[in-house]
N, C-alpha and C positions, 0 to 999 in steps of 0.2 A: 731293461728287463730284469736286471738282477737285483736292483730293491726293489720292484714291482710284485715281486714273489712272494719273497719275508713277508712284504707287507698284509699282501692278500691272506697267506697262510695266518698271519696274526688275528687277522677278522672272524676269518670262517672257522678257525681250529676252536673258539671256546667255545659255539654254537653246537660242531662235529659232538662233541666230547658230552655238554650236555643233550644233546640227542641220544647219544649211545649210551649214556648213564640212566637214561628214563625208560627205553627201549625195553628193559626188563621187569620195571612196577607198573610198565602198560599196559603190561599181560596179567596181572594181578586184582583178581575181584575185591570189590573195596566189602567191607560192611558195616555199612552206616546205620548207629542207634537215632535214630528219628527222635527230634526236639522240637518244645513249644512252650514258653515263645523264644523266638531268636533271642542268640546271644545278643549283646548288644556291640553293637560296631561303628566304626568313624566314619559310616556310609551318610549317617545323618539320616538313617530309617526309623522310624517311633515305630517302640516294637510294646506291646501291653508285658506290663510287668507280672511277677509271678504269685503276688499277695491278691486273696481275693478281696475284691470290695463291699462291704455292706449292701445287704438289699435294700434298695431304696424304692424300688415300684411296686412292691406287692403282686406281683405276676410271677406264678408257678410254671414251670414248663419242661418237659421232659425230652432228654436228648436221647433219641435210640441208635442203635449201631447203625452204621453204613452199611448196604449191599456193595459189595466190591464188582462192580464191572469194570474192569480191567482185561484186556484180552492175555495180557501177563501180569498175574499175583505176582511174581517170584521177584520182578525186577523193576527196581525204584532209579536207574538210569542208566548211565554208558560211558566208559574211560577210552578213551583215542591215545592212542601215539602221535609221536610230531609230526605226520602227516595227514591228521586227521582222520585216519580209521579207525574205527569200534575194534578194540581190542579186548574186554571186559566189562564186565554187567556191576553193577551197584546195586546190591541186595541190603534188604531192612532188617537189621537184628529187631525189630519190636514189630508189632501189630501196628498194617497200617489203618484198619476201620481204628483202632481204639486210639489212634495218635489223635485222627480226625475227632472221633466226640471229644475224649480231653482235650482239644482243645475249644471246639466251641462251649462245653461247659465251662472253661474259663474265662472265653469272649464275653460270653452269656452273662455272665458273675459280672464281668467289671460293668459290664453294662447297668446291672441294678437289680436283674433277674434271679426268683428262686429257683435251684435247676437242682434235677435230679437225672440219674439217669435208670433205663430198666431197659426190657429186651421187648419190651411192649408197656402200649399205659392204656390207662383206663380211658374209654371213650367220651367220659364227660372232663380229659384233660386236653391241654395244649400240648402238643408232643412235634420235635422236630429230629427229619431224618431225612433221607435221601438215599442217593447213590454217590459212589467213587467214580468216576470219567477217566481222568489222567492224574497220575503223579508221578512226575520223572525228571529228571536232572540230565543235564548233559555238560562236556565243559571241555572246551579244545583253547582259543586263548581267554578266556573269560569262563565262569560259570554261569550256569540259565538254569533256570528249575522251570514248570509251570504244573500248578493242582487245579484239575476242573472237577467240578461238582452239582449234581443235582441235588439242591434242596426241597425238601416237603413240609409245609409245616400246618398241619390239622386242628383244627378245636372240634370237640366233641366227635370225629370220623368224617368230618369236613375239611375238605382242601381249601386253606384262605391263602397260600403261599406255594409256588411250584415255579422255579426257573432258574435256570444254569450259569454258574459264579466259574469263571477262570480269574486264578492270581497268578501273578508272575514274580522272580525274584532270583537273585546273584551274591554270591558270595565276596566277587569280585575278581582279579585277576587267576587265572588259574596258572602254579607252577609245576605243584608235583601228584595236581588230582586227589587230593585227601578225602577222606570219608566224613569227615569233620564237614568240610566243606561243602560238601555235598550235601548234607543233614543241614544246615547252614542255610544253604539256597532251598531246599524245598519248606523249612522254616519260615523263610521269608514270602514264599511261595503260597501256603496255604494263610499265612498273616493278611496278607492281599487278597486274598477269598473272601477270608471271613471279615475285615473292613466293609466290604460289599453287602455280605451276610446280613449279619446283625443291625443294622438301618430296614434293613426292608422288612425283617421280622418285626421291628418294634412299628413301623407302620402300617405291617399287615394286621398287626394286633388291635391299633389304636384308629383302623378302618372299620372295625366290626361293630 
């Protein structure tokens, strides 16, 4: 029983110690500037690069803001303590509708598309919009993000595209909850959206 002790104590004391050392930035609201596209990582994710590319299809289209239906604006996830409780919210230092267009006008770009964006377009334009569903990060031993979205996309005040894109994605192990990381996974997050997105627009288009 008497080295039984030491030993135990050796095990569990550097676990005690990092538990009690996080116990105080678990209670700390992170706030995450929102990126796109993901950094790039040794996840082995292909993530679209930041250069736009030439238009190459000769198709105009206009990306309008998102309505944010969100049952909470304020908060883009959840920081837990080492026992997995919600101890602090993950707030967006930047617009999340405008994260959302900038990034499909980027998608949109590498894809081959002329994109523009306005607060409305002209009814004899292609114009693509929707709503916000979910955007939220969570992360106890790993991080999760998921972005769901309704997409709209109109030609001339005609619906040819309408239906609901969840992406998913991870930052990867979670140690100390960063805001980084969290911007990180929901990056990857709406990356996996709009993979989804942009195929079904160019067949909605090339169905007409």
């Amino acid at each position: 029983m008497a080295t039984f002790l030491p030993r135990m104590t050796r095990r569990v004391l550097p676990a005690a110690i990092a538990l009690s050392a996080c116990a105080g930035c678990a209670l700390s609201t992170r706030n995450a500037i929102l990126i796109y596209p993901p950094t790039p990582s040794s996840s082995g994710v292909a993530v679209a690069q930041a250069a736009e590319a030439p238009t190459t299809n000769n198709i105009s289209i206009v990306v309008l803001p998102f309505d944010d239906r969100r049952d909470d604006t304020t908060n883009v996830g959840t920081v837990r303590n080492g026992f997995g409780m919600k101890t602090a919210p993950v707030r967006a230092e930047n617009s999340v509708p405008m994260w959302i267009q900038d990034a499909l006008v980027l998608d949109l770009r590498q894809a081959g598309f002329s994109v523009s964006t306005s607060a409305s377009a002209p009814d004899s334009s292609l114009a693509l919009g929707g709503e916000i569903l979910k955007v939220y990060a969570d992360a106890y031993f790993a991080y999760s993000a998921e972005v769901s979205l309704f997409v709209r996309l109109t030609r001339e005040g005609r619906e040819i595209l309408g239906h609901s894109y969840v992406g998913t994605g991870s930052a990867g192990t979670n140690v100390t909850a960063t805001a980084k990381s969290y911007a990180q996974s929901l990056a990857l997050a709406l990356a996996d959206a709009l993979r989804q997105v942009v195929p079904d627009v160019e067949k909605a288009i090339a169905s007409e």
